[in-house]
C-alpha positions in Angstrom: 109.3 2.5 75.8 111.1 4.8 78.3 109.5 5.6 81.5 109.0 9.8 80.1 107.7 8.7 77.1 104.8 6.1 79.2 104.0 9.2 81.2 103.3 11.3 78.4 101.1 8.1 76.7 99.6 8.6 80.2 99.3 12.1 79.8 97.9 12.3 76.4 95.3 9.5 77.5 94.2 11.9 80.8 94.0 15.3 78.3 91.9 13.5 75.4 89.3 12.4 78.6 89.5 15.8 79.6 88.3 16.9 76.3 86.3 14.1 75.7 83.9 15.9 78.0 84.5 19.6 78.0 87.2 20.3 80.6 88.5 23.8 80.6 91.5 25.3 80.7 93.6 22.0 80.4 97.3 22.3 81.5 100.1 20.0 81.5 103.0 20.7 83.3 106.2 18.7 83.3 107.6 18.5 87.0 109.9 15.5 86.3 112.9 17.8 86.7 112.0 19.8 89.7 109.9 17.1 91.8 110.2 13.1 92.4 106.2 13.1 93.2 105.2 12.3 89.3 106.3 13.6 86.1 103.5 15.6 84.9 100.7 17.6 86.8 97.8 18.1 84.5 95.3 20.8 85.7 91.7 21.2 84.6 88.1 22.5 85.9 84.5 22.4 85.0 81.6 24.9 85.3 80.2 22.8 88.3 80.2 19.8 90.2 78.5 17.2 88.3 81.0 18.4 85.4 84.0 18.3 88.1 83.0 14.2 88.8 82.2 14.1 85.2 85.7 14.8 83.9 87.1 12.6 86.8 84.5 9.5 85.9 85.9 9.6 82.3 89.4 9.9 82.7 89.3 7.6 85.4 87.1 5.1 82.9 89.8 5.5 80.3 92.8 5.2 81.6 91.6 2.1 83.3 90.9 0.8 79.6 94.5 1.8 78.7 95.5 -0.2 81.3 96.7 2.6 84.2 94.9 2.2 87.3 94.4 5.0 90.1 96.5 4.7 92.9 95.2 7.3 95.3 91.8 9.6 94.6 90.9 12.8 96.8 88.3 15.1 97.1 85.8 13.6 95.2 82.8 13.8 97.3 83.3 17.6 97.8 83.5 18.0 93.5 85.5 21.1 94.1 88.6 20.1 93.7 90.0 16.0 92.6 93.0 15.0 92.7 93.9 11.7 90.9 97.2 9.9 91.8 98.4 7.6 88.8 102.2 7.6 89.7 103.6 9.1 86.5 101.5 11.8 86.5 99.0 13.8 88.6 94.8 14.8 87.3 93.8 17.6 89.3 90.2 18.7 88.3 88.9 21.8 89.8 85.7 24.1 89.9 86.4 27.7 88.6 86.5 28.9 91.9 88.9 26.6 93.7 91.3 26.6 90.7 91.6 30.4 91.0 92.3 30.2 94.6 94.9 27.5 94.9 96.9 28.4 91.4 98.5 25.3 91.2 100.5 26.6 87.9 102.1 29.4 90.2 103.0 26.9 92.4 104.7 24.3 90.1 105.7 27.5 87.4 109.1 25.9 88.2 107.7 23.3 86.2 107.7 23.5 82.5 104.1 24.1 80.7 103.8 22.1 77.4 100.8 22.5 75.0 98.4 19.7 75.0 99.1 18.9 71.1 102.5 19.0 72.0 101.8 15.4 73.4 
């Protein structure tokens, strides 16, 4: 298996946890070609904090039982905006609010967006 098509495995994994417990608004964005930080920056958010740390919980919970561990987790004790560092690709789980203000996909829109059944 190439190294794209594990961070897309990886990918799919984070999205279907995403789902798995209501996350809104899921987007994946593939950054491989504009930035050597991961390959793919998916962007979520729930309706409030114990949603925000719910959504992290599970994807945290099942990508560990697909065998990917987290290598760097931020912002979880605020539960307004997470960020979850699995090397190949990038969870960031927001509140409404905080994803409105920071617009991640306007900042990465070099990136290209790809549906979530597209993985």
């Amino acid at each position: 298996m190439s190294e794209l098509e594990q961070s897309r495995l990886m990918a799919k994994t984070a999205c279907k946890a995403l789902e798995d417990k209501k996350g809104e608004d899921i987007q994946v964005i593939d950054i491989s070609q504009v930035s050597v930080l991961a390959d793919y920056f998916i962007i979520a958010n729930g309706n409030s904090e114990n949603q925000v740390r719910a959504l992290v919980d599970n994807v945290v919970e099942e990508m560990e039982k697909a065998g990917y561990s987290v290598r760097q987790r931020e912002g979880y004790g605020l539960g307004s905006w997470v960020l979850l560092d699995f090397s190949d690709i990038i969870v960031h789980v927001f509140d409404k609010e905080n994803r409105l203000f920071y617009d991640l996909e306007r900042i990465w829109s070099d990136g290209r967006k790809i549906p979530v059944s597209d993985l």
